[in-house]
C-alpha positions as CSV (number, residue, x, y, z in Angstrom):
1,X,-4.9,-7.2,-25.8
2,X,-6.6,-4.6,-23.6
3,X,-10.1,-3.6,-24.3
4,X,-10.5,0.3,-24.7
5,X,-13.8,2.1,-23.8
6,X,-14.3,6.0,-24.1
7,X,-16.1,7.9,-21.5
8,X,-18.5,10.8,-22.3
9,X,-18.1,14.4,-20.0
10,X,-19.2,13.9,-16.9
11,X,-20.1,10.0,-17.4
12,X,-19.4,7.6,-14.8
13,X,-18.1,3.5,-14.7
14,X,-18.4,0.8,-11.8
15,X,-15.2,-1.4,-12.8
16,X,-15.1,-4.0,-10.0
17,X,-17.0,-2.4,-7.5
18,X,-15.3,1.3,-7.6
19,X,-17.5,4.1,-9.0
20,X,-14.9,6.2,-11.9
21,X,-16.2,9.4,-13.3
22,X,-14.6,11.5,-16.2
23,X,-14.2,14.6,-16.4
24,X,-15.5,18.1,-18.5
25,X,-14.0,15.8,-21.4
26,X,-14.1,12.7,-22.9
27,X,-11.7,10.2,-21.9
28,X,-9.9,7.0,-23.5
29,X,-9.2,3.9,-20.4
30,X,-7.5,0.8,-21.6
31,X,-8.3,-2.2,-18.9
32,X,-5.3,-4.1,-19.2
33,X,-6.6,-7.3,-17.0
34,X,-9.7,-9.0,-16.8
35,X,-12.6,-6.8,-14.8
36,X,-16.1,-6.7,-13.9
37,X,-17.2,-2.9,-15.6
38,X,-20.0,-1.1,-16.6
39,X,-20.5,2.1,-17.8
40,X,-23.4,4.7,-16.4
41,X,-25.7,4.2,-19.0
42,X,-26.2,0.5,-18.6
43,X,-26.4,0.4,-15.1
44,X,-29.8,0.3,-14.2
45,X,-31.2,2.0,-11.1
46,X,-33.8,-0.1,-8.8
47,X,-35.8,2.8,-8.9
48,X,-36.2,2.4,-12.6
49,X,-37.9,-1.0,-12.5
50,X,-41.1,-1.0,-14.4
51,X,-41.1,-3.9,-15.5
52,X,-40.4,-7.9,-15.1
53,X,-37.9,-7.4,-18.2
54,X,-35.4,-5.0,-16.0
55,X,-36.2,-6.7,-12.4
56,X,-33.9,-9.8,-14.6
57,X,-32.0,-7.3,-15.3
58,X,-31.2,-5.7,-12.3
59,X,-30.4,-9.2,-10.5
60,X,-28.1,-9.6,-13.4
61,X,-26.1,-6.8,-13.0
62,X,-26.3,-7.4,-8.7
63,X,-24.1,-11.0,-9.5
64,X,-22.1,-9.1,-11.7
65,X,-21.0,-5.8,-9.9
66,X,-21.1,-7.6,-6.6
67,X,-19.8,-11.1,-6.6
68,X,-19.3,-11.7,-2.8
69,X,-23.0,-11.5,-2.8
70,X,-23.5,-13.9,-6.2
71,X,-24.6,-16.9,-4.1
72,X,-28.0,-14.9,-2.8
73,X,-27.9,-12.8,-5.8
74,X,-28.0,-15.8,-8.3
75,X,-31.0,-17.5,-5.9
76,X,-32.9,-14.2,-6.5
77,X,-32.2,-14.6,-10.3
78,X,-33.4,-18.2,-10.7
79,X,-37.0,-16.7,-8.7
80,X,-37.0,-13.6,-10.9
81,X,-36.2,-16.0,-14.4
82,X,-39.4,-18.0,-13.7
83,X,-41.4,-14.8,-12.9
84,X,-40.2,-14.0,-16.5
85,X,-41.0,-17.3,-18.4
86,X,-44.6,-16.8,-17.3
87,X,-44.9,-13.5,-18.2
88,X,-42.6,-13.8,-21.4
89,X,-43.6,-17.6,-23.0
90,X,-42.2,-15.4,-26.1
91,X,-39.0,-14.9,-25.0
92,X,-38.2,-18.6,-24.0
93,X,-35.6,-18.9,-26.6
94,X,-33.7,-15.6,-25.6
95,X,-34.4,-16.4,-21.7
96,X,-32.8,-19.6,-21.9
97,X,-29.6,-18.1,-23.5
98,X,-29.2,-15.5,-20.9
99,X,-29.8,-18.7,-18.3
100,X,-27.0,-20.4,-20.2
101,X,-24.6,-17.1,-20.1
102,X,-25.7,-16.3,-16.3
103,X,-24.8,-19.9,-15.8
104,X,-21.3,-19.7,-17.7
105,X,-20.7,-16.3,-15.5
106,X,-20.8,-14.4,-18.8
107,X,-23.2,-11.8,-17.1
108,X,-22.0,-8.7,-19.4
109,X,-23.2,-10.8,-22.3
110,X,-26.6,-11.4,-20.6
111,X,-27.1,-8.2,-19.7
112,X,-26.8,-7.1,-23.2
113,X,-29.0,-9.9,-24.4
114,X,-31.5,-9.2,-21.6
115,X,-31.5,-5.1,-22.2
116,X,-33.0,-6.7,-26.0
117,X,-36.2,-7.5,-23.9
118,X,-37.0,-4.1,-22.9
119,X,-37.4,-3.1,-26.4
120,X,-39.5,-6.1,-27.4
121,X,-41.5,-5.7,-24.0
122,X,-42.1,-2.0,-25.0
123,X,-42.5,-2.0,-28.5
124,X,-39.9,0.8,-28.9
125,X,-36.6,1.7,-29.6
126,X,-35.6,1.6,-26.2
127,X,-37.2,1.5,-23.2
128,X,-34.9,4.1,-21.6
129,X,-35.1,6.4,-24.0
130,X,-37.8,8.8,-22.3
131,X,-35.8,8.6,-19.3
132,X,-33.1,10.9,-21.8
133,X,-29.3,11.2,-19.9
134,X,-26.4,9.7,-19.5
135,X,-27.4,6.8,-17.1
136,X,-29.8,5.2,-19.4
137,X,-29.1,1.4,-20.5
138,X,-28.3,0.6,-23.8
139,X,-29.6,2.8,-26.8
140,X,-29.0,3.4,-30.5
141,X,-25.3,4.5,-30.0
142,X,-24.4,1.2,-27.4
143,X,-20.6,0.3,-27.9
144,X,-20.5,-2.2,-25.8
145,X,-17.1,-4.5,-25.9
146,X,-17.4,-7.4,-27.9
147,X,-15.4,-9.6,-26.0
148,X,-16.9,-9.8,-22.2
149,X,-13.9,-9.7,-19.8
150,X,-15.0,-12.0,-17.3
151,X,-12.6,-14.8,-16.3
């Protein structure tokens, strides 16, 4: 079964590397076979870093959009995971999951798990949200797939 996702005017999606922007309008896609994808507003700029909680992040979304650079990538992540666990000992229980999904290469399913920390980091709806536009990670109004199409 494909998995549909709607683009917003103007908003972009990285599907397996290539950058995709809609138009003036917004668009229906079907992905008929299994793809690495993201859409604008959870991809996560490295100048938007602020915090240990989107450096994970970030790395995450590195293995995922990049894979012939995983094996660095996922080195970088293990660093970055510890960095977390010390500066999170509240978030052991969701950390470990994400190290389990990273680990199972279901990195659109950690992202999403690890986009949770930014709000329990910040103490707000979403961390994002005063950034305001369409590349912004997650927010109220996040469809994200429920089934992650990584093989």
């Amino acid at each position: 079964m494909p998995l549909k996702f709607v683009l917003r005017p103007n908003e972009k999606v990285i599907i397996n590397g290539a950058v995709i922007g809609a138009g003036d309008r917004p668009g229906s896609f079907f992905l008929y076979n299994t793809a690495n994808f993201l859409r604008g507003r959870e991809v996560l700029k490295e100048e938007q870093i602020d915090c240990i909680e989107k450096k994970l992040y970030f790395v995450i979304q590195l293995v995922y959009i990049f894979p012939e650079d995983s094996t660095l990538n996922l080195q970088r992540f293990a660093s970055i995971l510890d960095e977390t666990r010390e500066a999170r000992p509240d978030a052991g229980k969701t950390l470990d999951e994400i190290a389990r999904l990273v680990e199972g290469r279901n990195y659109y399913r950690a992202l999403k798990l690890c986009r949770k920390l930014f709000r329990a980091a910040d103490g707000t709806a979403d961390a994002t949200a005063a950034d305001g536009g369409a590349d912004q990670i997650g927010g109220e109004d996040d469809d994200t797939p429920t089934t992650d199409r990584m093989p």
